[in-house]
N, C-alpha and C positions, 0 to 999 in steps of 0.2 A: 282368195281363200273361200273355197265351199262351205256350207252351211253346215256341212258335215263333218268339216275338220273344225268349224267351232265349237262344235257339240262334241270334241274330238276328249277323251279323260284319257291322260295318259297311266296314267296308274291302273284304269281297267283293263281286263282280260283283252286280249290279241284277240282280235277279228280277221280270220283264216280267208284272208277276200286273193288272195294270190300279189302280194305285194308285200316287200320283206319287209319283218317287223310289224306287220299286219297297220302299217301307217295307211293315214285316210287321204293319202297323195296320188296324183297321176301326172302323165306328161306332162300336160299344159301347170298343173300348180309346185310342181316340183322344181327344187335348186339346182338337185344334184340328181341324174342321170345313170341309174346303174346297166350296164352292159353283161350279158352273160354270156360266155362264149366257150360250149360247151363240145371242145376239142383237144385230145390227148392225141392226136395220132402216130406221131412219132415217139410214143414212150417206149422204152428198152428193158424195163424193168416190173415194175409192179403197176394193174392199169384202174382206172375206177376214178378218176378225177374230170372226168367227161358230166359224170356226175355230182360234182362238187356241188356248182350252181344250186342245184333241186336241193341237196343235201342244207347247205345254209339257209336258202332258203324255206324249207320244212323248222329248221331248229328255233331258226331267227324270229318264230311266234313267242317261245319261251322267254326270252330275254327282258326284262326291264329295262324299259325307258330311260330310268334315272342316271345320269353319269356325273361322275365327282368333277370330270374338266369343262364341261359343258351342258349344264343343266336344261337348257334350252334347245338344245343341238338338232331334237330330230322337231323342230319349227321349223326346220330350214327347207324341208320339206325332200323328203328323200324317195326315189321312185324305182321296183325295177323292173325294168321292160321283159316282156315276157321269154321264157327262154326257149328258141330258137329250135323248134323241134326237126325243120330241115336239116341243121347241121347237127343237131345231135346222131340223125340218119346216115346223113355223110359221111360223120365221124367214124360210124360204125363200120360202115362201109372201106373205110380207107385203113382204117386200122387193121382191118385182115391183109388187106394186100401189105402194110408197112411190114406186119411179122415174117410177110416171107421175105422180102428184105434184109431182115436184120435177123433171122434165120441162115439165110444163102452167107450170110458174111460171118456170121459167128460158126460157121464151118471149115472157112477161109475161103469158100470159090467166089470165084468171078462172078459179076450182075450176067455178063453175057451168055455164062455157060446155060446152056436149056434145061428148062426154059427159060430166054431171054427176059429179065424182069428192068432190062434201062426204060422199057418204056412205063413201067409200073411205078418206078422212079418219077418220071416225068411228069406222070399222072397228080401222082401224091403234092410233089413242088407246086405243081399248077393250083392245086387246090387248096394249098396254106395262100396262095398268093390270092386265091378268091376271099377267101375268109379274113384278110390283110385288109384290103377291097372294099370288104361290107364293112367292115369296124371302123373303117378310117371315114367312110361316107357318112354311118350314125354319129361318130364321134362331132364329127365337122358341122354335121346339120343341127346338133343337140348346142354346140358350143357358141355356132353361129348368134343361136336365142338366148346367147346370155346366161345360158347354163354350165354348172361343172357337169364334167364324168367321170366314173370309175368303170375298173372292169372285174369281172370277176370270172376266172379260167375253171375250167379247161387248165391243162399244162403250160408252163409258162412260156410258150409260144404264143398263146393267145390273145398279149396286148398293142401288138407290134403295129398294128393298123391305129390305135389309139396312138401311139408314140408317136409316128409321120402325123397324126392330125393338130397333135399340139405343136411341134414344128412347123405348122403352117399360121402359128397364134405367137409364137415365143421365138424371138431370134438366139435365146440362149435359155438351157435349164438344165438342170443337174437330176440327177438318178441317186436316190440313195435306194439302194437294193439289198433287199436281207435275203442272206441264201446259203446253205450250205456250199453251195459248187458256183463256181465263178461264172457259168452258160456261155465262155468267151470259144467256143470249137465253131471252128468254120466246118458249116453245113455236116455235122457230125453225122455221123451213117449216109452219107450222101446226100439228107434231108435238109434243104434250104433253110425249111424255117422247121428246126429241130429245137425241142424244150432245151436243146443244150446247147443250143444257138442266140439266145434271145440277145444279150449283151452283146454278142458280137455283130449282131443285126441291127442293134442297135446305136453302136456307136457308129455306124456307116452316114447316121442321120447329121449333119453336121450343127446342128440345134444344139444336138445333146454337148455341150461344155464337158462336163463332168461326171464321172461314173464314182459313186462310192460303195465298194461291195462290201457286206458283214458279216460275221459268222462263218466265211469260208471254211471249210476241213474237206474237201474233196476236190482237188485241182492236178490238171495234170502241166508235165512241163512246158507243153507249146503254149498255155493261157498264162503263168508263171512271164512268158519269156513277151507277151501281149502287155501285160501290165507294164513289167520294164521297161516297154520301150515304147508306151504310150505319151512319153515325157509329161506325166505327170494328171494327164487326162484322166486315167483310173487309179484311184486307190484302193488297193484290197486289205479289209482289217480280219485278219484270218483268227480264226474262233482259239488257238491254242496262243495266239499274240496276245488275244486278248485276257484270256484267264492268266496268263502269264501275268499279265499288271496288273489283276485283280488280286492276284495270290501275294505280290508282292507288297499291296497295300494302298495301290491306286485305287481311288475311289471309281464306282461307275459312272456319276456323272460326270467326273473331268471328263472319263475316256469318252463321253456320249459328246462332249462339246469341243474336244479336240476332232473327231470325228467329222461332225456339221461343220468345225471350220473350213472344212474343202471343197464345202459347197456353196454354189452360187445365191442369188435371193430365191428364184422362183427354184423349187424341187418337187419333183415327180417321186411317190412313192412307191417300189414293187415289191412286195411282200410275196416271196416263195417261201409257203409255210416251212419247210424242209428246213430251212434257217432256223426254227424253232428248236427245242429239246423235244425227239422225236415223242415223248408219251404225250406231249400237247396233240399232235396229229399223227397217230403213228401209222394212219393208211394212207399216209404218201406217197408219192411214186418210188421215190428212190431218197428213203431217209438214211440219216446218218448221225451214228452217236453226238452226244453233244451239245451247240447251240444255245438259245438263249430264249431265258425264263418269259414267260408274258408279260408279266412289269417289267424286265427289262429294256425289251422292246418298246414296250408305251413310252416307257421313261425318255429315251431316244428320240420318240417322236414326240412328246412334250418340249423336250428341250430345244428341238428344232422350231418350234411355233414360240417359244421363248425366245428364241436368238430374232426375231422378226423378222424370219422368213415366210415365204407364201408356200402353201401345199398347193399346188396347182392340179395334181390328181394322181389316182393311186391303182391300183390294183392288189387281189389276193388270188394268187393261183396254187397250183398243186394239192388240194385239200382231196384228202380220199373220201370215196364212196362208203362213209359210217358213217351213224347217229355223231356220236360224241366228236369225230374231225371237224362235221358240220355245226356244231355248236361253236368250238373254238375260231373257225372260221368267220360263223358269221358275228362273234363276238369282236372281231378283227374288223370286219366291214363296219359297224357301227362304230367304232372308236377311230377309226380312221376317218368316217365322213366326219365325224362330232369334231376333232382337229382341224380337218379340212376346214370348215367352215367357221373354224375358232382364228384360225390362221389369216383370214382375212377382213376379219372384226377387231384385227390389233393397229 
């Protein structure tokens, strides 16, 4: 610990030094390791979460320190690495070519018809798999030193290189993933690593045991017919299932502990805001009526760190390009590290 995080008053105003939560952390003094990875390219919808990252972190000055589940929590020392202005460029770059992609096909022609864009296809694949690459090599170098990681997207394409890195730490771990849409489409738009692809990329990793999706309301029937007949690997708790047993009289936290019983000890958390009730984030990529309150959601991850499981590491993606998205997001980020590291102190 620096002399400067002893003289560190959490109750004093945020010191705007470019590190979220204006914490007095760096690489070398930090637990936890945040990753920014500021890429949408394959979005089909509404676009602006390239800028997430910047956006949480801008808001993340506002926020107090103090948290009711862990008063201690940002001691653990929370860091995040600067955000990635080559790929933010890239990003920019690949995301025009993606439109005409998913232009040519929301027409109904052919990639081949002229001009030919298979190779613009190819282009785009190769460069989710670069970005795969670089996140999986930070994650592994950072974890190697005894550190946790997070990530923080970009579209929820953007943790996939984290997921292969803790596969090379954890011979088994579970997924509890909050999401309006299930992300179970093989290479949807032809894009390998499509935001609507995450879950299906990721269950290819044979690590992942277990998949728990929440809040689903936007699925189509090939993911529907994935779940089925994953024998039992994924479970989906679809958001009208759910108010359904709420409305009936089921309390939340049964359904929160019925829930976690599907999962393994170590769990990986992916939070796609969109899971949410869209006025929490309503400049999301592609929100959808619905979802689930913010104490809901804590509630859920409380109860997980109550069951004596390990949060092994988490991500928050899809967060739109606004002030107020970026508040609730990085509101998400902090309470997520403060369990993380609650979770391994039991």
């Amino acid at each position: 610990m620096n002399n400067h995080k002893q003289d560190y008053n959490p109750s004093g105003i945020a010191e705007i030094n470019g590190n979220i939560l204006g914490l007095p952390d760096d690489y070398n003094s930090a637990n936890l390791i945040i990753f920014a990875v500021p890429w949408e390219v394959t979005v089909s919808y509404g676009a602006g979460t390239a800028n997430g990252p910047q956006r949480i972190l801008d808001a993340s000055y506002q926020i107090d320190l103090f948290d009711l589940d862990h008063p201690d929590g940002w001691k653990q020392g929370i860091f995040l690495e600067e955000i990635p202005k080559d790929i933010l460029e890239k990003n920019n770059y690949y995301r025009q070519e993606a439109a005409k992609i998913i232009q040519r096909q929301a027409e109904g022609k052919a990639l081949i018809e002229t001009p030919d864009l298979t190779p613009v296809l190819t282009a785009i694949n190769q460069a989710g798999e670069q970005i795969n690459q670089w996140l999986f090599t930070q994650c592994q170098a950072a974890m190697n030193q005894g550190k946790k990681v997070a990530v923080i997207g970009g579209d929820h394409s953007s943790p996939l290189g984290y997921y292969q890195a803790l596969a090379t730490k954890y011979e088994n771990y579970g997924i509890l993933h909050i999401d309006a849409h299930a992300d179970l489409r093989d290479a949807y738009e032809g894009f390998e690593f499509s935001h609507a692809s995450i879950m299906f990329n990721a269950i290819k990793i044979p690590q992942i045991s277990k998949l728990v999706s929440v809040a689903i309301r936007d699925i189509c029937q090939e993911e529907i017919d994935i779940v089925n007949e994953s024998n039992g690997r994924i479970t989906a708790y679809h958001d009208q299932a759910i108010k359904q047993k709420l409305y009936s009289g089921m309390s939340w936290i049964d359904i929160c502990r019925e829930i976690i019983h599907h999962l393994p000890e170590n769990v990986y958390i992916s939070v796609d805001v969109d899971g949410l009730d869209p006025k929490l984030c309503p400049n999301t990529g592609t929100p959808v009526p619905g979802g689930l309150e913010l104490e809901q959601t804590y509630c859920l991850f409380r109860e997980l760190v109550n069951s004596g499981r390990k949060i092994i590491g988490f991500d928050v993606c899809e967060v739109g390009d606004a002030e107020w998205d970026g508040n609730v997001g990085a509101r998400i980020v902090y309470k997520l590290a403060n369990l993380l590291n609650l979770s391994h102190q039991k």
